[in-house]
N, C-alpha and C positions, 0 to 999 in steps of 0.2 A: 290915577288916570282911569274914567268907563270904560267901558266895553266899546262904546261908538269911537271913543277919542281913538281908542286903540287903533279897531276896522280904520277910523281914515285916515292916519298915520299910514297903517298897512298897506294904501292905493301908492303917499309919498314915498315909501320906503320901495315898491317893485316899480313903479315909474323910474327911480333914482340908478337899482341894480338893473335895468334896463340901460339906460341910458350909459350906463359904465361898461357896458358890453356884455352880461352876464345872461344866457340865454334867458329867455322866459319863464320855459319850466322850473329849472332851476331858481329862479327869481321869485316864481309863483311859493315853491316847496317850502324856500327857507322863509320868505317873510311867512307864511303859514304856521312854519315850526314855531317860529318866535314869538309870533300874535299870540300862540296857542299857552307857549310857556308866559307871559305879560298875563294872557288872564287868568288860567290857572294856577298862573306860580308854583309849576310844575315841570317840569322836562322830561320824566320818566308820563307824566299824561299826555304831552306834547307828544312826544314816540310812539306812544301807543294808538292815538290818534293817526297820524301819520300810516302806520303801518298798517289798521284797519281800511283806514283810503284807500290805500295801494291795493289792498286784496279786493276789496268789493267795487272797485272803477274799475276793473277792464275784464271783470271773470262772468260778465254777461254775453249769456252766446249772442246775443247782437251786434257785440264787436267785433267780431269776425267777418263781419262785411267790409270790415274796412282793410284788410289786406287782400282779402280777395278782390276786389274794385282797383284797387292798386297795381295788380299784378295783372289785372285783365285790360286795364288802361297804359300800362308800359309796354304789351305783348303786342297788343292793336297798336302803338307807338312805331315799337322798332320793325312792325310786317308792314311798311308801306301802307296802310291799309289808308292814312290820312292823304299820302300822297293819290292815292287810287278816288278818294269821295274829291279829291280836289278838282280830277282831270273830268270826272264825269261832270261835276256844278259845271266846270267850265268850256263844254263843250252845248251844255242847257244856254249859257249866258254870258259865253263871251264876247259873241258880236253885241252886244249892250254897248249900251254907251257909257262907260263904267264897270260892266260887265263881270270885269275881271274881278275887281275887289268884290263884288256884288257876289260872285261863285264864292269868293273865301267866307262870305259872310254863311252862304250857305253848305259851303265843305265843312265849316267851324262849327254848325247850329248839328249837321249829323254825327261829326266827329266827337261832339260835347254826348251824344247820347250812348257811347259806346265805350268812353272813355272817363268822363266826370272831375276831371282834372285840367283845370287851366293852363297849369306850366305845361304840360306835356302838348297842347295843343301852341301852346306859344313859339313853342319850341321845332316842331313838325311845318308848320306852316309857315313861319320866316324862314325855313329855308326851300321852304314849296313857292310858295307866293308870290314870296318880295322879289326873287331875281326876274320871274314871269312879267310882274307889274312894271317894275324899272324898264324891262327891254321892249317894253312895246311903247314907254313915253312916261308912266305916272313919275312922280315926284319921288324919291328915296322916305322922304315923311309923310304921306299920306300912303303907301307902300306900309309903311310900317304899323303906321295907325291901324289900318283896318286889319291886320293883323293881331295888334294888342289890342283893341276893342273886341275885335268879334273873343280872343280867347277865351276871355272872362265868362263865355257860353255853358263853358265845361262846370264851371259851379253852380250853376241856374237850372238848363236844361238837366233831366234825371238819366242817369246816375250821378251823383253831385257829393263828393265827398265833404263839403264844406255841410249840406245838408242834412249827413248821416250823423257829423260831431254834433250839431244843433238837435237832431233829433236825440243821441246818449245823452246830452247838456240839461237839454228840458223836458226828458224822460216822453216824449213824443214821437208818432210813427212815423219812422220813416216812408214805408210807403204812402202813407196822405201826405207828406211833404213832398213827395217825389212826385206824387199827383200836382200836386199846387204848383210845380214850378215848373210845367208843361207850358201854361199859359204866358206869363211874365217872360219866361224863353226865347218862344215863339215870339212874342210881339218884340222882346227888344232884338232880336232879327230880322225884323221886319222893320221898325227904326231904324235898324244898321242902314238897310238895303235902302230906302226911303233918302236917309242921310247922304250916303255915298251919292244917290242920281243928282240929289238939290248942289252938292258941291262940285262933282263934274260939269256941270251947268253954270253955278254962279262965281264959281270960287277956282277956276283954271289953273293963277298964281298957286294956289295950294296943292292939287290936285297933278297938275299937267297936264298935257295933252296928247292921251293915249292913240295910239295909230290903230284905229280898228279890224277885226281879226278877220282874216280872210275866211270865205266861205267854205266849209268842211265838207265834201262830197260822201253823201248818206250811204255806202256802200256795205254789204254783209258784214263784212270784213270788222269795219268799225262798231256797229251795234252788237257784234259778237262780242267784241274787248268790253265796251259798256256794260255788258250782260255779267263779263265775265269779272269787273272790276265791282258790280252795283251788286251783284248778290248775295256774296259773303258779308258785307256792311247790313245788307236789310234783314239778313236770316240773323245777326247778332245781334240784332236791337229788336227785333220779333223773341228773339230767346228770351234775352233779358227782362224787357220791357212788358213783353206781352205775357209772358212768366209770370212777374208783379203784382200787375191791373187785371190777369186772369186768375187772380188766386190759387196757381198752380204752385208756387214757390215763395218760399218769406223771403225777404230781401235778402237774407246772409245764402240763402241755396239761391239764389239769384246768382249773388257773384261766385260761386263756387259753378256754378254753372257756364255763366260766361267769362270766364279764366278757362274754364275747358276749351269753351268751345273755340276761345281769342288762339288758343296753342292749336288745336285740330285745321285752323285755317290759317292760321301762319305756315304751320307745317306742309301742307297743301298747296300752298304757293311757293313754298320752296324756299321762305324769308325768314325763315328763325333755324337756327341747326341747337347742339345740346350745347355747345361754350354761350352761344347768345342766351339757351334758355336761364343756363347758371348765374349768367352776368344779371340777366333780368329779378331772378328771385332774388340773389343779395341787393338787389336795389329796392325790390318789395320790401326785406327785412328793413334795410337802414331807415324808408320813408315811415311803415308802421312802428319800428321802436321810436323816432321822434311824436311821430301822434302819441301811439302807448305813453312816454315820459310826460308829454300836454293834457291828456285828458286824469291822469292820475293825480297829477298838480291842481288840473282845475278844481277836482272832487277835493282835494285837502284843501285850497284856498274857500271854497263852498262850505264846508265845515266849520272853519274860523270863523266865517261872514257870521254863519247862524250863531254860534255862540258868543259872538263879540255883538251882537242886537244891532248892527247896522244893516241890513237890508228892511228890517221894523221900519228902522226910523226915517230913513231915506224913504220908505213907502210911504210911511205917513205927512211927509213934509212933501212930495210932489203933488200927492192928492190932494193937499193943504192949498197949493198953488192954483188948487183950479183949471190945468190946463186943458184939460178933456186929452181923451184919448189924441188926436189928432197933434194939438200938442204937441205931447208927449212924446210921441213919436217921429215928427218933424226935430225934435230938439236932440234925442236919441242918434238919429241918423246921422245929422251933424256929426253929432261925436265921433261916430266910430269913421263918417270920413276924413277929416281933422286925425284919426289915428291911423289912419291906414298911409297918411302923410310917414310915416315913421315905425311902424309894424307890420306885421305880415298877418293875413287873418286869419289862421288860424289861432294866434296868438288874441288879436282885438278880441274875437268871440268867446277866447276861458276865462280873461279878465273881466269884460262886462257882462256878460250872461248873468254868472250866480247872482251879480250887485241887479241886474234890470229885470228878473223875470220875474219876480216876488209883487215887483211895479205891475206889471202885466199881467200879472192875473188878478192883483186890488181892481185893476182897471177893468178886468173881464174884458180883457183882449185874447182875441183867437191866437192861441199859441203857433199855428199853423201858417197863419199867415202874416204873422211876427215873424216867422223865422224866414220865410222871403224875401220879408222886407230887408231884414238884418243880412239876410246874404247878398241881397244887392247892394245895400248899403259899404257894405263891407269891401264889393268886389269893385267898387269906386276904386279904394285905395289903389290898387292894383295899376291904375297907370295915371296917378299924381306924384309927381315928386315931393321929399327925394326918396322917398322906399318905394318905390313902381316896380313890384317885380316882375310880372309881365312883361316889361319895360327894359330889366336888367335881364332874363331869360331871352328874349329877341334879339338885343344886341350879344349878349353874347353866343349867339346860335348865326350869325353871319360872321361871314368871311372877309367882307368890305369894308376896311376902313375909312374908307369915303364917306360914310353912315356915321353920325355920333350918337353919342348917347343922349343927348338934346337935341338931338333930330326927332329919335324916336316918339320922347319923350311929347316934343309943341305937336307931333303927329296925331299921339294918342290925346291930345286935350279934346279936339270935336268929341269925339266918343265917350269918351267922363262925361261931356256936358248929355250925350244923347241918354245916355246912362242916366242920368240925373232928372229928366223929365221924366224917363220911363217908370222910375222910382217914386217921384212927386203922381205919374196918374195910377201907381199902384196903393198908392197911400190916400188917395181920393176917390179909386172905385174897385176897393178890394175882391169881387167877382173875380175880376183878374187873374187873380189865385185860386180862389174858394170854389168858383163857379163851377168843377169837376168835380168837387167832392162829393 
C-alpha cells in the first residue's frame, strides 16, 4: 500500500472513530500513530514521532493566548457584564420596530469583542433576550434565532478564539487575522440588523407581533446607569483591542491583560467573589486542556499527512482541475458546512487545515483571508442540524419547555442563510477582510 493510499484510508478510518463516538483528538492521535507505524513499519518511530508533536505543538508562547482569552471571556460571562451591553443596545433600539432583536444583534457584535467565544455568548443572551422578546410579542423561534445567529459573532469579531487556532494551524498572525475579521463582523451585524427589519415587516407569521416599548423618560438618573453599565465594556475592549492595533502588546500580553482587567471589573461591581473566581479558572483549565489535546493531535495528524505524500498529491490533482482560486474555495466551504452538519469546529478546522492549506498556498491564496473565510464557513455549522451547538447551548440555557429544540433550531435557519450571502460577498470581494491590513 503508498503513502497516498494510506493518507486516504487515514481521512476513512477518523471519519469512522468519529462516527463511533470516539472524541476527535483522540481519533486524530491514533489513526496518526498507525498511518505513521503502515509507513514506517515502525512503532517505536510511530512514538517517537508522536511525542516529538506533543512537545513542540503547544510549547510556543503564542499559545498562551489561548487560556488567557478564555478566562477573560467566562469572567465577562459570569459579571453580568453581557446582560449590562444588552440593556444599554436596548434602550439605543428598542422602540424599533424590531428593535429588540436588533439591540441583541448589537449587544452580541460588542459582547463578541470582549469575549471571542460564541457558546458563552449563546449562553448569556438566551437567557437575557429570549424571555425580553417573548414578553413583549416576538415568536419563541425567531426569539431564538436571533440569538443563535448574532452568537456566532464571538468567533468573527476579534478576539476570536476559533481565529487564534487558525492562526497556531497555519503558522499565521494572529493579530492581522484579528484585524481581518473587524470587517466580515461588522457587516454580518449589520446583515443581522438589516434581516431582522425585512422579517418584522414581511414575515409577521415568523417573527410576531412585538407590542412596541414605551417611551423611557431621559432623566440623570437613567444616563448615569448607562454611564455606569457602557464604561467598563468600552475601557475592556479599548484595553484589549486597542493594545493589539496599537502595538502596545502581542496578542498573548493582550489576553493576560484583559483577564486582569475582566477580574478588576467584576470585582468592582461586586459580581465575582473568590468561589466564583475558582469555579471560573477550573473551567479555563478543562476548556484549554481540550484545545491543548486538539491542537497536539492536529500537529501529529499534520506530520503523517507530510510523510504519507498526500497533501502533494491532492495539491497536485485540484490544480490539475483548473478550478481557479474561486472555485476552490466555494467547493472548500461547502465542505466544511456539510461537516459542521455533524462536528464541532474546532474539530472541522484540525482535520482539514493540514489536508487544505498546502492547496492554498499552490494557489497563492492570502492565508489571512482564508482563514476568514474558513471561520465563517465553519461558523455556519453552528446552527444546522443536527450538531447546531449554538443551537443545543440555547436550548439548553432556557428554563421553558414550551421552546423545543426544533423551535430553536427552523429559528436559527434565516440566519445560516444570512450567514451564507455574507460569506458568498466575502469570497467575491475579499477587501472585506484585507481592506485593514
Amino acid at each position: 500500500m503508498t503513502g497516498v493510499e494510506i493518507g486516504l484510508w487515514s481521512l476513512v478510518g477518523i471519519l469512522t472513530l468519529i462516527w463511533l463516538g470516539l472524541h476527535v483528538s483522540i481519533a486524530l492521535a491514533l489513526t496518526s500513530f498507525v498511518g505513521i507505524w503502515a509507513l514506517r513499519d515502525s512503532p517505536q518511530y510511530a512514538a517517537r514521532m508522536m511525542a516529538l508533536a506533543t512537545r513542540e505543538s503547544i510549547s510556543s508562547y503564542l499559545f498562551g493566548v489561548v487560556p488567557l482569552f478564555v478566562l477573560m471571556g467566562l469572567v465577562v460571562s459570569r459579571a453580568d457584564i453581557g446582560r449590562d451591553t444588552f440593556d444599554v443596545a436596548n434602550r439605543a433600539l428598542g422602540r424599533l420596530k424590531g428593535g429588540l432583536g436588533m439591540a441583541t444583534v448589537g449587544a452580541n457584535a460588542v459582547f463578541a469583542a470582549i469575549t471571542g467565544i460564541s457558546i458563552a455568548s449563546a449562553a448569556v443572551f438566551a437567557k437575557v433576550a429570549v424571555p425580553e422578546m417573548t414578553r413583549i410579542g416576538h415568536t419563541a423561534r425567531f426569539a431564538t434565532g436571533v440569538v443563535a445567529g448574532s452568537s456566532v459573532l464571538g468567533m468573527l469579531i476579534p478576539p476570536s478564539l476559533l481565529l487564534i487556532l487558525y492562526g497556531i494551524l497555519s503558522e499565521q498572525s494572529v493579530g492581522l487575522l484579528f484585524v481581518a475579521g473587524i470587517g466580515p463582523g461588522l457587516v454580518l451585524a449589520l446583515a443581522y440588523i438589516v434581516g431582522i427589519a425585512l422579517m418584522v415587516r414581511l414575515w409577521p407569521g415568523f417573527t410576531g407581533t412585538p407590542v412596541p416599548a414605551p417611551p423611557v423618560a431621559q432623566d440623570g438618573s437613567l444616563a448615569r446607569d448607562t454611564i455606569w453599565k457602557l464604561a467598563p465594556i468600552v475601557a475592556l475592549i479599548a484595553l484589549v483591542l486597542g493594545g493589539i492595533y496599537g502595538g502596545v502588546f502581542t496578542p498573548t500580553e493582550a489576553g493576560a491583560i484583559g483577564a486582569l482587567g475582566a477580574i478588576v471589573i467584576a470585582a468592582a461591581k461586586r459580581r465575582i467573589g473568590w468561589r466564583v473566581l475558582w469555579q471560573v479558572t477550573l473551567e479555563t483549565g478543562h476548556i484549554t486542556a481540550s484545545i491543548c489535546f486538539l491542537i497536539i493531535a492536529a500537529t501529529m495528524y499534520s506530520r503523517f499527512l507530510a510523510l504519507s505524500g498526500l497533501p502533494a498529491t491532492v495539491t497536485e490533482w485540484a490544480i490539475g482541475l483548473n478550478l481557479g482560486t474561486t472555485g476552490f474555495v466555494l467547493i472548500f466551504c461547502a465542505v466544511l458546512v456539510l461537516m459542521g452538519t455533524i462536528l464541532d469546529s474546532s474539530s472541522i478546522m484540525m482535520i482539514t487545515l493540514p489536508l487544505v492549506l498546502p492547496i492554498a498556498q499552490a494557489l497563492h491564496i492570502d492565508l489571512i483571508w482564508f482563514g476568514i473565510v474558513t471561520v465563517l464557513a465553519v461558523e455556519i455549522g453552528l446552527l444546522t442540524p443536527p450538531l447546531g451547538l449554538s443551537v443545543f447551548v440555547i436550548k439548553g440555557s432556557l428554563d421553558d419547555p414550551r421552546i423545543t429544540l426544533g423551535d430553536v433550531f427552523r429559528g436559527a435557519l434565516p440566519f445560516a442563510a444570512i450567514m451564507g450571502l455574507v460569506l458568498i460577498a466575502l469570497i467575491v470581494f475579499p477587501p472585506l477582510a484585507t481592506g485593514l491590513l
